[in-house]
Residue, then its C-alpha position, 0 to 999 in steps of 0.5 A: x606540923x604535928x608534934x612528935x614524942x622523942x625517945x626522952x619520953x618518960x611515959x610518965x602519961x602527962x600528955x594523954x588526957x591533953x589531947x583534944x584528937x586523941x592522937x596520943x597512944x601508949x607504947x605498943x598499942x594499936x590505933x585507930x582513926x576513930x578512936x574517940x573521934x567522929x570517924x567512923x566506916x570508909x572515910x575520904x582522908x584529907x591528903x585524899x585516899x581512903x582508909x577503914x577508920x575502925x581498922x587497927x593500926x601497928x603502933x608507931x612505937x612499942x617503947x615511948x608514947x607515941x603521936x599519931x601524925x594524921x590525927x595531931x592538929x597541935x591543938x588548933x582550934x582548941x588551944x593556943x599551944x599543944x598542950x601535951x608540951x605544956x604539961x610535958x615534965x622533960x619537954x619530949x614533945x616537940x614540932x615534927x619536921x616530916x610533917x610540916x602543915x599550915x594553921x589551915x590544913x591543921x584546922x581542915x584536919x581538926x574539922x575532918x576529925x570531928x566531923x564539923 
C-alpha cells in the first residue's frame, strides 16, 4: 500500500529529499507524474488508462505535505522501509489503507516509473 502524510504533519520537509518516486509534495503544489521520473508524454498507467504524464495536477493537500498514491512504491526496491517514516520526527507517515497493493505491484510500479 502507499504511505500517506496525517494532518499531524509538521512540514518540517524531513521526508522529501527521501523519496526515491519523488511522490512527496509541498502543501499546495501541483504534481505531475513526470516529476523526476521517466514519464514523460501519454503514458499507459499500470491500473490501465492513459493520462498526460506532464499534465499538472491539483494538489492533494494545500495544508500538510502530501504523498501521491499512484507514485509511492514504499521504497520497494530501494529500500527495506519507506524512508519518509524513518526519518519522519512526529511518525505522520504511515500505511494508506485506500490504497492497499501487493510487493508485486508496488515493485510493477517502481519499474513503470522509471522506466526499467
Amino acid at each position: 500500500m502507499a504511505i500517506i502524510i496525517t494532518d499531524e504533519c509538521i512540514n518540517c520537509d524531513a521526508c522529501i529529499s527521501e523519496c526515491p518516486n519523488n511522490a512527496i509534495y509541498e502543501p499546495d503544489q501541483a504534481w505531475a507524474y513526470a516529476d523526476e521520473t521517466a514519464l514523460k508524454g501519454i503514458v499507459k498507467l499500470p491500473s490501465g488508462g492513459e493520462v498526460d504524464a506532464d499534465a499538472e495536477n491539483d494538489p492533494i493537500s494545500d495544508e500538510f505535505y502530501f504523498i501521491v498514491p499512484e507514485k509511492c512504491t514504499e521504497c520497494k526496491g530501494f529500500h527495506d522501509e519507506p524512508q519518509c517514516a524513518s526519518v519522519c520526527p512526529v511518525d505522520c507517515c504511515v500505511p494508506d489503507t485506500n490504497h492497499v497493493e501487493t510487493e508485486d505491484a508496488l515493485l510493477n510500479k517502481k519499474a513503470w516509473l522509471h522506466g526499467e
